[in-house]
C-alpha positions in Angstrom: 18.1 -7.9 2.8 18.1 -5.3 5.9 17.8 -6.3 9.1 14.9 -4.3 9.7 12.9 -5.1 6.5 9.5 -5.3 9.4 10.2 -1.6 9.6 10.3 -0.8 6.4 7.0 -2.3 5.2 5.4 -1.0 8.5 6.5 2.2 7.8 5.2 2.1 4.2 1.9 0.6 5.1 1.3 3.7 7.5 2.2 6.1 4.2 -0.3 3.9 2.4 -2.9 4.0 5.2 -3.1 7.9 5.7 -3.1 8.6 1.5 -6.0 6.5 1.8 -7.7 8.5 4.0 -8.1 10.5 1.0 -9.8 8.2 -0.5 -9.5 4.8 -3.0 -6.6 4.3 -5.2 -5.3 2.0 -8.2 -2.3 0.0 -7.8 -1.0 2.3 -9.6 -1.3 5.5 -7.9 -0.1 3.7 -4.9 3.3 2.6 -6.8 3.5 5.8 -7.5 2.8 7.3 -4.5 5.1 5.3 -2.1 7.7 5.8 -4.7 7.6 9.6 -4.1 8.1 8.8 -1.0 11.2 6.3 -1.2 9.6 3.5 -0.8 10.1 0.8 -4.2 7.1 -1.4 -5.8 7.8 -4.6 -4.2 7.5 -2.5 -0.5 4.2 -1.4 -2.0 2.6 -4.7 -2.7 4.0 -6.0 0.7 2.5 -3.1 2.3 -0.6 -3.7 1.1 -0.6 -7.0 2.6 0.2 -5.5 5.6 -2.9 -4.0 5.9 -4.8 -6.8 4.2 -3.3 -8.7 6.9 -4.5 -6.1 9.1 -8.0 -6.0 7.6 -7.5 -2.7 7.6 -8.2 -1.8 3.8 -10.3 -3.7 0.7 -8.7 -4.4 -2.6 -11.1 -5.1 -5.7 -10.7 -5.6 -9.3 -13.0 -3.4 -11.7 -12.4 -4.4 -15.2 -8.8 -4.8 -15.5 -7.8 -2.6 -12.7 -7.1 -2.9 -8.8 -8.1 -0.8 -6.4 -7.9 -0.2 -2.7 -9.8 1.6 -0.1 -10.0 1.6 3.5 -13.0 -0.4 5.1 
């Protein structure tokens, strides 16, 4: 594990944060997106927490879907 795993997910949660300035997205679509962007699916869910953590963002489940949106 790198040194500066921190980093990583920070860096990832601030990719998260401004496509959700665009507005919501599935779990999904944020896989994906942070994927484009070099970033694998476990730095995903972490960076969700990190703004979770942050209180930064909502997540809810419709149907049998997740999705996230800035509050």
């Amino acid at each position: 594990m790198p040194e500066n795993m921190n980093l990583i997910i920070g860096e990832a949660a601030g990719v998260l944060y401004h496509k959700l300035e665009e507005g919501e997205c599935s779990l999904n679509q944020i896989k994906i997106h942070l994927s484009d962007n070099g970033f694998d699916s476990q730095i995903a869910l972490m960076s969700i927490g990190w703004l979770a953590r942050e209180d930064k963002i909502s997540v809810d489940k419709e149907s049998n879907r997740w999705y996230v949106r800035l509050k």
